[in-house]
N, C-alpha and C positions, 0 to 999 in steps of 0.2 A: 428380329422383332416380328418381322410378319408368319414369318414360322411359329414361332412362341404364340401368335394370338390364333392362329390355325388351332394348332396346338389346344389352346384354352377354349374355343367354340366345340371342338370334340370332346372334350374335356367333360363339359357341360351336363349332368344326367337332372332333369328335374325330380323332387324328393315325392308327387304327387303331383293329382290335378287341381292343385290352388297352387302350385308353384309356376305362375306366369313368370316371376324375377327370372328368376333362372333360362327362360325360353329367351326371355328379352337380353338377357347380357352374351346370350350365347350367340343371338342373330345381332348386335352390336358387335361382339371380338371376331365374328366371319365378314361381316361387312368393311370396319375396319380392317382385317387383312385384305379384303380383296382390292381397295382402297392402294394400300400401301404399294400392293403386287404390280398395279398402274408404275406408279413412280418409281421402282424394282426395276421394271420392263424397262424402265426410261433411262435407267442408268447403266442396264444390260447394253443398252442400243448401243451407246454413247461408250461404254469402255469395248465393247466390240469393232465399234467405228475408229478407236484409237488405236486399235492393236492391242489391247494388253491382255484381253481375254480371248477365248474362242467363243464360235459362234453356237457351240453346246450350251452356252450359260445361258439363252432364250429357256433352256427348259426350265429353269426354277423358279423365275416367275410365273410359268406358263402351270407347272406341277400345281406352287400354293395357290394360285388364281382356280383352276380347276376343281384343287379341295375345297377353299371358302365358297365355291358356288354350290356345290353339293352338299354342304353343308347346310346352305341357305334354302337350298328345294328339295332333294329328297332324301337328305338324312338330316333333313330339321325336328328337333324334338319335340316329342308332341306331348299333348296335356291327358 
């Protein structure tokens, strides 16, 4: 899920400069993912700390959290 809304903030090309919509849903689907990448990280910890996972699985949250921030500052699209 939080891949797929990464995914859709890059996604995002506005059609011109009156297409604010499209700036706005693109900085809602990278916020919302980096949102989710919190509670990602949270469940990373938690099956880490059970043993079921290796301690490489930090990086996937850490990857999508990384894209939705640079989405959000310097590859946010501009009008």
């Amino acid at each position: 899920m939080t891949a797929y809304l990464t995914l859709l903030a890059f996604a995002a090309d506005p059609a011109g400069p009156w297409d604010s919509e499209t700036v706005a849903h693109s900085n809602f689907a990278a916020g919302f993912a980096l949102a989710l990448t919190a509670a990602t990280a949270g469940l990373s910890w938690v099956f880490v700390k059970a043993g079921w996972v290796r301690r490489w699985w930090y990086a996937v949250p850490a990857g999508l959290a990384v894209a939705a921030v640079l989405r959000l500052t310097l590859l946010a699209p501009e009008l």
